[in-house]
Steps between C-alpha positions, in 0.01 A plus 500: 500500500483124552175403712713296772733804483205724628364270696831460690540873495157517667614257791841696562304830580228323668788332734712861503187700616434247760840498646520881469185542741641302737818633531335860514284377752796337694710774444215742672485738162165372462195446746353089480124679413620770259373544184836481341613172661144289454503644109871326499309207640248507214671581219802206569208249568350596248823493274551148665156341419541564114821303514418235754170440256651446218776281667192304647641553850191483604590546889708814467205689304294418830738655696467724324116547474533524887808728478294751284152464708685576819633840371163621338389383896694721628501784268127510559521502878759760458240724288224408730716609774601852394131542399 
């Protein structure tokens, strides 16, 4: 496969797990602190930072930094939480 192909690839899933959790979270299938919505979170930033780096958009892999840091926040409240 083509390197910009994957790269590209990368981005779309990033962008489609993103929207997914949101929608699931607006939709009320899934809770804003579950486990399965914030790994949503960190697997499409995640997804989106490869792309965005290699694109050099630099700003959109911060958002993305932050977009990752705040669901590993809250997933370890969440844990704290329940003990």
């Amino acid at each position: 496969m083509e390197p910009n192909l994957l790269i590209d690839v990368t981005g779309w899933l990033g962008a489609v797990a993103l929207l997914s959790a949101y929608a699931l979270v607006s939709a009320k299938k899934l809770a804003g602190d579950s486990l399965r919505y914030q790994a949503l979170n960190l697997l499409g930033g995640g997804l989106l930072i490869v792309n965005s780096f290699y694109y050099g958009a630099f700003p959109s892999v911060g958002v993305n930094v932050v977009w990752i840091a705040i669901a590993i926040v809250t997933l370890v409240a969440g844990r704290r939480a329940r003990g």
